[in-house]
C-alpha positions as CSV (number, residue, x, y, z in Angstrom):
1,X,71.7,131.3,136.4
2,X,75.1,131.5,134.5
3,X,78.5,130.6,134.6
4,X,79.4,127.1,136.6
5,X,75.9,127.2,138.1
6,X,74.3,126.7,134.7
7,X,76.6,123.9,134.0
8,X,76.3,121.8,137.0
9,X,72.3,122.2,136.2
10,X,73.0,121.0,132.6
11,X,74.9,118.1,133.5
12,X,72.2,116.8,135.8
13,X,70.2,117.3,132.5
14,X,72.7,115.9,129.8
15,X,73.6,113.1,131.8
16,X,69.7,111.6,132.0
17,X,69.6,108.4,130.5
18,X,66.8,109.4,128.1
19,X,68.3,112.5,126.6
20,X,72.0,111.2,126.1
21,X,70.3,108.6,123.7
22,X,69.0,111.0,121.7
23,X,72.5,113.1,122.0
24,X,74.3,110.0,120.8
25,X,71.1,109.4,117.6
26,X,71.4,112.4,117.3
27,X,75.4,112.8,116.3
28,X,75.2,110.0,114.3
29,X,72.6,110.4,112.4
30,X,73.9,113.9,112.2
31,X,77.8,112.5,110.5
32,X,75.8,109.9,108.3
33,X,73.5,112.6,106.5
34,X,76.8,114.9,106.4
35,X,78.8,112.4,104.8
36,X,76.0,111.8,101.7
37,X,76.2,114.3,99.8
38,X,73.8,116.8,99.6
39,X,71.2,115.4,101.5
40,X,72.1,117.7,104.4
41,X,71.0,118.4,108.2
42,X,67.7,120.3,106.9
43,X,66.1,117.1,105.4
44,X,67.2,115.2,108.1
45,X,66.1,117.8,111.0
46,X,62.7,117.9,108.8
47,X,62.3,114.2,108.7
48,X,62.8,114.3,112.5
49,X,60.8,117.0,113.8
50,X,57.2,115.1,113.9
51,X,59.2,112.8,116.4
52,X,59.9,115.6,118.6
53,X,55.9,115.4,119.4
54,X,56.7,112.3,121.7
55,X,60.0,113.0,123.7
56,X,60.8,115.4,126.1
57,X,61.5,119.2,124.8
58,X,65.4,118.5,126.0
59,X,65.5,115.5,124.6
60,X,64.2,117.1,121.6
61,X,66.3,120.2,121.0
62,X,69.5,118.0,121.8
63,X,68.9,115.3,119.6
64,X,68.1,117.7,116.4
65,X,71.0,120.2,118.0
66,X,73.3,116.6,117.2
67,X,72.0,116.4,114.0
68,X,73.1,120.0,112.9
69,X,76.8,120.2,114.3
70,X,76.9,116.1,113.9
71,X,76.4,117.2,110.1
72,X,79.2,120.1,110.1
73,X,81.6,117.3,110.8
74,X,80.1,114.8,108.3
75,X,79.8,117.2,105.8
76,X,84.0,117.7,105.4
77,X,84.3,114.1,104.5
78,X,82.3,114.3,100.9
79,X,83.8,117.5,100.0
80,X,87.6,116.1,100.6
81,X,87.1,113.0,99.2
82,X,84.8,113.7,96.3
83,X,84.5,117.3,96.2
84,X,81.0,117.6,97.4
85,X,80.2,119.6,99.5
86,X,78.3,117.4,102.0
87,X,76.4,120.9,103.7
88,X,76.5,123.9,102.4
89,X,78.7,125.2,105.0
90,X,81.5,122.9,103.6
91,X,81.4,123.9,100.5
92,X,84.6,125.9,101.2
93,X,86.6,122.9,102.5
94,X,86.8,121.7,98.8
95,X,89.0,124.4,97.7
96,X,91.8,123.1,99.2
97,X,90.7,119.8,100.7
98,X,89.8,118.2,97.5
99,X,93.7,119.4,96.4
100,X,95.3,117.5,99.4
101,X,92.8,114.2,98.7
102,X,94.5,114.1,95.1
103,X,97.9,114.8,96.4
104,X,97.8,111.5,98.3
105,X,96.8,113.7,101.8
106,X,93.3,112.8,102.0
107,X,94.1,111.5,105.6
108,X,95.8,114.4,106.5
109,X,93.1,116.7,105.1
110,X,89.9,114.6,106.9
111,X,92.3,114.4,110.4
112,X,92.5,118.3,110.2
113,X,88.9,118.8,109.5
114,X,87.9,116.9,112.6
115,X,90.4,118.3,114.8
116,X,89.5,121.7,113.4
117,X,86.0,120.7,114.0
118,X,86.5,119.6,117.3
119,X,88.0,122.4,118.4
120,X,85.7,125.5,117.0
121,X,82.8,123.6,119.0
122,X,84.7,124.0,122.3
123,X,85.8,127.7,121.4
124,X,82.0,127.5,120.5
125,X,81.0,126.2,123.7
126,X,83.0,128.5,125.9
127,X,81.5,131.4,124.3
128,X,78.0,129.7,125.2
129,X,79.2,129.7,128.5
130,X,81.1,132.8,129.4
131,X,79.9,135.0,127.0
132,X,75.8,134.3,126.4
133,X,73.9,137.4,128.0
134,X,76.9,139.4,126.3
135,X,76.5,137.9,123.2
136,X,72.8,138.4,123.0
137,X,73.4,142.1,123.7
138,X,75.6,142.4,121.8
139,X,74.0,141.4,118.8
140,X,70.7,143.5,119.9
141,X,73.3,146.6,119.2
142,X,74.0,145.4,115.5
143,X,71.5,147.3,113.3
144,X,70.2,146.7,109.6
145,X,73.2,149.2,108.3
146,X,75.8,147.2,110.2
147,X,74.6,143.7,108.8
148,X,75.0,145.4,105.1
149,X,78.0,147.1,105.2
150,X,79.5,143.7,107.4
151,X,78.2,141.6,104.2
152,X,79.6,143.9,101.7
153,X,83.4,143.7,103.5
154,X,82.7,139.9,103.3
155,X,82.5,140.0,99.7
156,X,85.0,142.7,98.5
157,X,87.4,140.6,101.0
158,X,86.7,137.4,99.0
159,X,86.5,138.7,95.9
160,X,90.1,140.6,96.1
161,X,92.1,138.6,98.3
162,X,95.2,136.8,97.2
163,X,93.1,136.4,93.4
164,X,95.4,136.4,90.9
165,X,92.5,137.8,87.7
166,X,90.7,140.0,90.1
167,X,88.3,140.9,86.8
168,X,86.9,137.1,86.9
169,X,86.9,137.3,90.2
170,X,84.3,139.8,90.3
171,X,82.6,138.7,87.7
172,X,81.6,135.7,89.7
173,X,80.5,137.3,92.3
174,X,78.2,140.1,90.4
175,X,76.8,136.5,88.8
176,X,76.4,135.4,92.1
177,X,74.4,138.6,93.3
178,X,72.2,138.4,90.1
179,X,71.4,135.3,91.2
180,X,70.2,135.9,94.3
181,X,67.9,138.7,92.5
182,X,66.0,135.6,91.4
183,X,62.4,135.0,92.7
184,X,59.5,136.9,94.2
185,X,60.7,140.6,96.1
186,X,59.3,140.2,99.4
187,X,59.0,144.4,99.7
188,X,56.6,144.8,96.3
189,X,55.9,141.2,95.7
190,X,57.1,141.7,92.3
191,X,58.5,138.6,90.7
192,X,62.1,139.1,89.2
193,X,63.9,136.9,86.6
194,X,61.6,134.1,86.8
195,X,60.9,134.3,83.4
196,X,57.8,133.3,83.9
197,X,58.4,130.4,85.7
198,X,56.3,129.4,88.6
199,X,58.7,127.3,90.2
200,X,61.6,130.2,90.5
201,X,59.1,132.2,92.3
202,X,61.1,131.0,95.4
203,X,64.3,131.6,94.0
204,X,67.1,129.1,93.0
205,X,67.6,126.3,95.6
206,X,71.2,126.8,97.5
207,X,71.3,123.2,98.0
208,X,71.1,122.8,93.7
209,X,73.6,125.4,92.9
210,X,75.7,124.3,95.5
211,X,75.9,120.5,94.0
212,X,75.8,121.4,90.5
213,X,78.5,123.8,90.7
214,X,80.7,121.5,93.1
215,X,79.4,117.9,92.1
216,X,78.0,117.6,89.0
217,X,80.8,119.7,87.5
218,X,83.1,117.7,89.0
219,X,81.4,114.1,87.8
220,X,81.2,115.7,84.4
221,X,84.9,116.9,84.5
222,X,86.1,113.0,85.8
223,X,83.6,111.2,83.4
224,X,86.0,109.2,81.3
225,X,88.7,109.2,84.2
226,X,88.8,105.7,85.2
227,X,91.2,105.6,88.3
228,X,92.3,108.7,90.5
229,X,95.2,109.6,91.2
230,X,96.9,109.9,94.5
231,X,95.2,107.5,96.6
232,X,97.0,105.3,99.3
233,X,97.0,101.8,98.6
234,X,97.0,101.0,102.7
235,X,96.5,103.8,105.0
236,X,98.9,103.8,108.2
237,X,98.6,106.1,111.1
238,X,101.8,107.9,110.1
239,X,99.7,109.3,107.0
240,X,96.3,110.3,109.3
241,X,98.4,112.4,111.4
242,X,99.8,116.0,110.6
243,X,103.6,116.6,110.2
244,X,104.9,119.1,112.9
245,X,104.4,121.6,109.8
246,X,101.1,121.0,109.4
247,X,100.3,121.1,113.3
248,X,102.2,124.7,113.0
249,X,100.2,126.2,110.0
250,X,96.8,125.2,111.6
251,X,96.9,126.3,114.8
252,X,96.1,130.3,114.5
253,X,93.8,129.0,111.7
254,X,91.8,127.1,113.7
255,X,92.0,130.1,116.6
256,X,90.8,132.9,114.1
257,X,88.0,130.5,112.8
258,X,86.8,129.8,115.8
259,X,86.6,133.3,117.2
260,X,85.0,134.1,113.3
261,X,82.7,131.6,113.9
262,X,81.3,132.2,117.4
263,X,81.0,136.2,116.8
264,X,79.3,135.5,113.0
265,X,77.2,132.5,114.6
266,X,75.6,134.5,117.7
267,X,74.4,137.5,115.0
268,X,70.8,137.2,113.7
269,X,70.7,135.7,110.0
270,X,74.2,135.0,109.4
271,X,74.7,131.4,110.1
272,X,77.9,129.2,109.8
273,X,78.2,129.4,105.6
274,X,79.2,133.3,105.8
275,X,81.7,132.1,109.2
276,X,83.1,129.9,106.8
277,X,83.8,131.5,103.4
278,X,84.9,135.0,105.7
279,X,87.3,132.2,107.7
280,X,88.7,131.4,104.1
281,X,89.2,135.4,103.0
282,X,90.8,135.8,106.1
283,X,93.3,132.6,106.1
284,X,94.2,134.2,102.4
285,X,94.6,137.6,103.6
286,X,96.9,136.7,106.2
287,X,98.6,133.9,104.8
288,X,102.8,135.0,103.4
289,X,101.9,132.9,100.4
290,X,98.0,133.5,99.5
291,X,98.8,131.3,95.9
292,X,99.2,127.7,97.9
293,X,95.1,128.4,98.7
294,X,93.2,126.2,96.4
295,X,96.2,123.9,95.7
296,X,96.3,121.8,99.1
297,X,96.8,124.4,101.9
298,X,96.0,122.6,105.5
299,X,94.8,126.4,106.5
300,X,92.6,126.4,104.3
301,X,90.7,123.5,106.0
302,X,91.4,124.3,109.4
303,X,90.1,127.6,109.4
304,X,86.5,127.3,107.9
305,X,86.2,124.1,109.6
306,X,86.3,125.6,113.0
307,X,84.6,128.4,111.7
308,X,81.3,126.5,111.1
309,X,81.0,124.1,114.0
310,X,81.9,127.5,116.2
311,X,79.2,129.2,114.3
312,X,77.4,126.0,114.5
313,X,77.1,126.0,118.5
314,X,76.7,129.9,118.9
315,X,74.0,130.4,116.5
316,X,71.9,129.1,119.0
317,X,72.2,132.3,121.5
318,X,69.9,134.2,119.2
319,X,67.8,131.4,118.4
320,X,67.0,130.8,121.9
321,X,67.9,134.2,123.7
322,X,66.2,136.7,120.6
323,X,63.9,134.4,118.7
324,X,65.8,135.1,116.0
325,X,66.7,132.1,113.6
326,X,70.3,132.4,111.9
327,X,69.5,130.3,109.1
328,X,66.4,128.0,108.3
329,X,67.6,124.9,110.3
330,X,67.9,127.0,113.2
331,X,63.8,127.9,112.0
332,X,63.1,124.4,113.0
333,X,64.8,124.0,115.9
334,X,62.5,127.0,116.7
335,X,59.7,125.0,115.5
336,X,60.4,122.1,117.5
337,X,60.6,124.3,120.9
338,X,57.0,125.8,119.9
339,X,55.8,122.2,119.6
340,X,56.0,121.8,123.2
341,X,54.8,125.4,123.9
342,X,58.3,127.2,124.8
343,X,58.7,130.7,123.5
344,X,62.4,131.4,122.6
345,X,63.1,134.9,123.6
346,X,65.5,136.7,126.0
347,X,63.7,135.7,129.2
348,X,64.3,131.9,128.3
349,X,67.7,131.7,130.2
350,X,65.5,132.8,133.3
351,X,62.3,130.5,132.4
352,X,64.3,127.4,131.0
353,X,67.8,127.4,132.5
354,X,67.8,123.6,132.6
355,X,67.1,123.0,129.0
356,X,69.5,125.9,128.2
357,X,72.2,124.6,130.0
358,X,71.6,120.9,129.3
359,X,71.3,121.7,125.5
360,X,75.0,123.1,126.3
361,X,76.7,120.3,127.8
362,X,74.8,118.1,125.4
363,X,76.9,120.1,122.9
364,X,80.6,119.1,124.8
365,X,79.5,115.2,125.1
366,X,78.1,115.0,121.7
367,X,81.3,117.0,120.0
368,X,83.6,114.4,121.9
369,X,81.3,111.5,120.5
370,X,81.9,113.0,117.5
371,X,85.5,113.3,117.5
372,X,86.0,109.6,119.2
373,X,83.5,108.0,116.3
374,X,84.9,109.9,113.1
375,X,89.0,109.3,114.0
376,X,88.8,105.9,113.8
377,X,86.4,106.1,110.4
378,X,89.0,108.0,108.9
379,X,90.8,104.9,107.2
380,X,87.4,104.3,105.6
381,X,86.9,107.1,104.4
382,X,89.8,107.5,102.9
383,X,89.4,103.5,101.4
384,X,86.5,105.2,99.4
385,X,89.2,107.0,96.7
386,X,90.2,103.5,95.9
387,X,86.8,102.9,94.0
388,X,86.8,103.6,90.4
389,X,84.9,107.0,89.4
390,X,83.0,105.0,86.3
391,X,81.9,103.2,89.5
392,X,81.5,105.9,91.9
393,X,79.6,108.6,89.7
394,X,76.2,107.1,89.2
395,X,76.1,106.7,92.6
396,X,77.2,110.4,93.2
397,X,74.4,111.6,90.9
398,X,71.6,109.6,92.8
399,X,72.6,111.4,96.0
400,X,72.8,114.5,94.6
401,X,69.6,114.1,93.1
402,X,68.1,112.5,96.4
403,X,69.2,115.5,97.8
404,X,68.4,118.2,95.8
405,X,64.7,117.1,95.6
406,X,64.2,116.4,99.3
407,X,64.5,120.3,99.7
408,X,61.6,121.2,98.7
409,X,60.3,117.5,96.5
410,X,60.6,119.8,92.9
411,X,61.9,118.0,89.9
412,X,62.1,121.6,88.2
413,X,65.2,121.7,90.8
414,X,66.6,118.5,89.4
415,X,66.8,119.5,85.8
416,X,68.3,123.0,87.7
417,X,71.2,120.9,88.9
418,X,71.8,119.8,86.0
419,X,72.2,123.1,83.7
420,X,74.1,124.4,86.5
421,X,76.3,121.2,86.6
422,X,77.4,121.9,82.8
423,X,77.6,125.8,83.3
424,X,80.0,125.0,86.7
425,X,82.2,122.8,84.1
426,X,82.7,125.4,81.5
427,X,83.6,128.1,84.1
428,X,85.7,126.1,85.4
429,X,87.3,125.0,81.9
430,X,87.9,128.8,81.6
431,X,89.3,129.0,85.0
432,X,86.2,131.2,87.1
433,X,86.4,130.4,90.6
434,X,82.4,129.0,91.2
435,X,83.2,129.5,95.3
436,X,82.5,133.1,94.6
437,X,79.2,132.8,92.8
438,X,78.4,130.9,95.7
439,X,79.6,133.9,97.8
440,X,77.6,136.4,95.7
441,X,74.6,134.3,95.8
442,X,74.4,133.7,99.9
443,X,75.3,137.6,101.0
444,X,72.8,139.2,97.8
445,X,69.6,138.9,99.0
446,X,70.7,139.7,102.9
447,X,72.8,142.8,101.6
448,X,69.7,143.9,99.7
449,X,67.1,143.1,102.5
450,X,69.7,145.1,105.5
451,X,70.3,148.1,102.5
452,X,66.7,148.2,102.0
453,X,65.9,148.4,105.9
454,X,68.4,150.5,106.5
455,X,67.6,153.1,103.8
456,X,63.9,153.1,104.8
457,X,65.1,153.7,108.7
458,X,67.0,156.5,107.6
459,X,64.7,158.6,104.7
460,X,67.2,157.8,102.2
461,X,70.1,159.0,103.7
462,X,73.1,157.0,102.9
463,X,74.7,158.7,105.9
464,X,73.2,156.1,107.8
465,X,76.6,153.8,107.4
466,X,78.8,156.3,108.2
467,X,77.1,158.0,111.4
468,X,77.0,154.3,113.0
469,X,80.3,153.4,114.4
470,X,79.5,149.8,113.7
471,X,78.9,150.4,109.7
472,X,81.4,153.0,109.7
473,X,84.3,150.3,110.7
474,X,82.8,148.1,108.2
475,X,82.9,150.7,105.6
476,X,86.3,151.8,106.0
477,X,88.1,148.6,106.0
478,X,86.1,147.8,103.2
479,X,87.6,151.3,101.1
480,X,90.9,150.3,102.7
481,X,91.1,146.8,101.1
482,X,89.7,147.8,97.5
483,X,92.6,150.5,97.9
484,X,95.3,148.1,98.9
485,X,93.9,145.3,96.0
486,X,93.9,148.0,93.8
487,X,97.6,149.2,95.0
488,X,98.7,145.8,94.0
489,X,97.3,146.0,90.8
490,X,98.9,148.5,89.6
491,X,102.5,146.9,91.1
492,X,102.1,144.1,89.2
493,X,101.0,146.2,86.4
494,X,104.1,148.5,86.7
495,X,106.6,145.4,87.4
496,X,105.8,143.6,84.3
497,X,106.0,146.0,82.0
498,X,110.1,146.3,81.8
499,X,109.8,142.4,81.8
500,X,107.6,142.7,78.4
501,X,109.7,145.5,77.0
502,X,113.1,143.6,77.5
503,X,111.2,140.3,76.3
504,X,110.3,143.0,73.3
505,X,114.0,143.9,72.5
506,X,115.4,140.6,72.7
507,X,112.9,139.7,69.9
């Protein structure tokens, strides 16, 4: 069953009084946890999951299905306003959303995000539709070489695009990879960096490094700031909505995100924070004028916003069609279809179609839920710059702190936070761009595992990337834009130096 068939079944089983209830719990409960930040989807699907014992298995997969993409929208709002990332998949919206919030465009910047959002979920949900039993064999095709040499393009593209001290830049991200090294090998079982410690055995905790390099930097950096500037004193609808300009600049954004996000989201153990930050890398490498990124650039919103909700709604094809979980939330959601004894695989379009289908219109009524409750909130949100920080960041240190030890209930990850809250203010003092740690830090340990795999499949021959067509692509455009980053280098290089010697002569 597939097609317009599938749907008319999965209206028949959206529609039921008793699962739109939970659709409708489910997106709310999804924007609230969103909006705190830190707290995130995961401790909220957590919380949720012993209630999924009790309610039908559609029921169940739609309401924690609201949660998750109900918490890609929420999660925009702290990282505009406050510049916390709400989810780790918004973590990129506060390069240039948190610039627009204190250029008086908060309004602007939360409107885009939730049209942007909007949006990537329907390019997200006609992929579901259209394109399912080819996106599951597709990704079948993609092998452990592919995944590493894609990974390694995504961080040479961030790492070189549009920066302006490429040298920091990479610093940040070989941090970034070192960081990743942290915790027990899962090959040898070997434990590396710990230091000894027992509770780095599991690495460092995303969700802590995340906040302390975004929030608690940011609190330490505001500490003695008593007002912001920037903030409307009365928000009108003139200032919520785009100028013709800004409806211009966002629309291929929000096309090439989307289409970013529904590819990256349908491969096995990517998820929507890679759709994202490669969204980002791309808006900069296509953009005329890559210096307006991180200083208020709509695109720059747009773009990873549709990324993640598109990445959001397709990361369910191999959840569901491979047994293959994208990213640990999409572990649960697995969890919670084993409760009720459902095997995810690629026979569960043919054994489930209803639930299938009804978990994909559940994902067009809840997205338009989500769109119809969070315009009108916008006002509010916005309202929320008006309160003094001396006010706001005791508050902002609970939540982080809420959230941080709901992860995994450590307070060895508290104190974590809090050393990588200072370290996040001095690199920022000495202008290192923490986004790429970040970066580093995500792709590491799935560059290492997919290297590791793919030398093993191979004997040891590196060959392996270049005898795949896949890899090879991926390889080559990787060489071609260290060669073109390097090429402008050495322009700059060569067009400054009669600039110092005249400067030279005339003094």
């Amino acid at each position: 069953m597939a097609g317009w068939d599938g749907l008319i079944s999965g209206f028949a089983v959206a529609l039921d009084p008793s699962v739109l209830i939970y659709c409708v719990l489910g997106v709310v409960l999804g924007t609230v946890i969103g909006v705190l930040p830190g707290i995130g989807a995961m401790a909220a699907i957590s919380l949720l999951l012993p209630i999924t014992f009790y309610i039908s298995p559609e029921a169940a997969l739609v309401m924690l299905g609201g949660v998750y993409y109900g918490a890609q929208y929420g999660g925009a709002v702290a990282s505009i306003l406050l510049r916390l990332p709400g989810t780790p998949q918004s973590a990129v919206t506060t390069l240039d959303g948190y610039p627009m919030a204190q250029q008086g465009r908060a309004g602007v910047a939360l409107f885009a995000s939730m049209v942007a959002s909007f949006a990537g979920s329907l390019i997200g949900i006609v992929a579901l539709v259209w394109l399912s039993g080819w996106l599951a064999g597709a990704a079948t095709k993609f092998g452990a070489a592919d995944y590493a040499a894609m990974m390694v393009l995504g961080l040479v593209a961030a790492s070189t695009i549009g920066s302006k001290r490429p040298a920091k830049a990479f610093a940040m991200v070989i941090l970034g990879l070192i960081l990743g090294c942290v915790g027990t090998d899962v090959n040898s079982g070997v434990a590396r960096l710990t230091f000894g410690r027992a509770e780095l055995f599991d690495g460092i905790n995303l969700v802590a490094l995340a906040m302390g390099l975004f929030g608690v930097a940011e609190v330490i950096g505001n500490i003695r700031t008593a007002e912001r500037n920037g903030v409307p004193e009365r928000v009108r609808l003139r200032q919520l909505i785009p100028t013709r300009q800004d409806l211009r600049r966002m629309r291929l954004p929000v096309l090439r995100g989307g289409a970013l996000g529904c590819f990256f989201g349908a491969l096995p153990g990517t998820g929507s924070t890679i759709s994202s930050f490669l969204s980002y890398a791309a808006e900069r490498r296509v953009a005329r004028d890559p210096s307006r990124f991180g200083q208020g650039a709509i695109e720059g919103v747009a773009g990873p916003e549709a990324a993640n909700n598109a990445a959001a709604i397709t990361a369910f094809v191999p959840t569901l069609t491979l047994g293959i979980p994208g990213d640990p939330i999409m572990a649960l959601m697995l969890g919670a279809l084993v409760i009720h004894g459902i095997q995810p695989g690629p026979m569960m379009l043919e054994a489930h179609p209803g639930m299938f289908w009804g978990l994909v219109v559940s994902f067009g009524i809840g997205n338009l839920l989500l769109l119809i409750l969070n315009l009108p909130l916008i006002g509010i949100w916005v309202s929320l710059l008006r309160i003094p920080f001396r006010w706001l960041y005791p508050a902002i240190i609970v939540f982080v702190c809420l959230g941080v030890y709901s992860v995994r209930g450590s307070t060895f990850d508290i104190a974590a936070v809090a050393v990588i809250g200072a370290a996040g203010y001095l690199l920022a003092l000495a202008r290192f761009n923490p986004a790429l740690l970040l970066l580093g830090f995500v792709l590491g340990p799935l560059i290492e595992t997919n290297l590791r795999r793919a030398m093993l499949i191979s004997r040891g021959d590196p060959m392996v990337f270049l005898e795949r067509p896949i890899s090879a692509v991926f390889v080559v455009a990787t060489v071609l834009l260290i060669l073109t980053s390097l090429l402008g280098v050495w322009r700059r290089a060569r067009s400054a130096a009669p600039a110092a010697e005249a400067s030279d002569r005339t003094g």
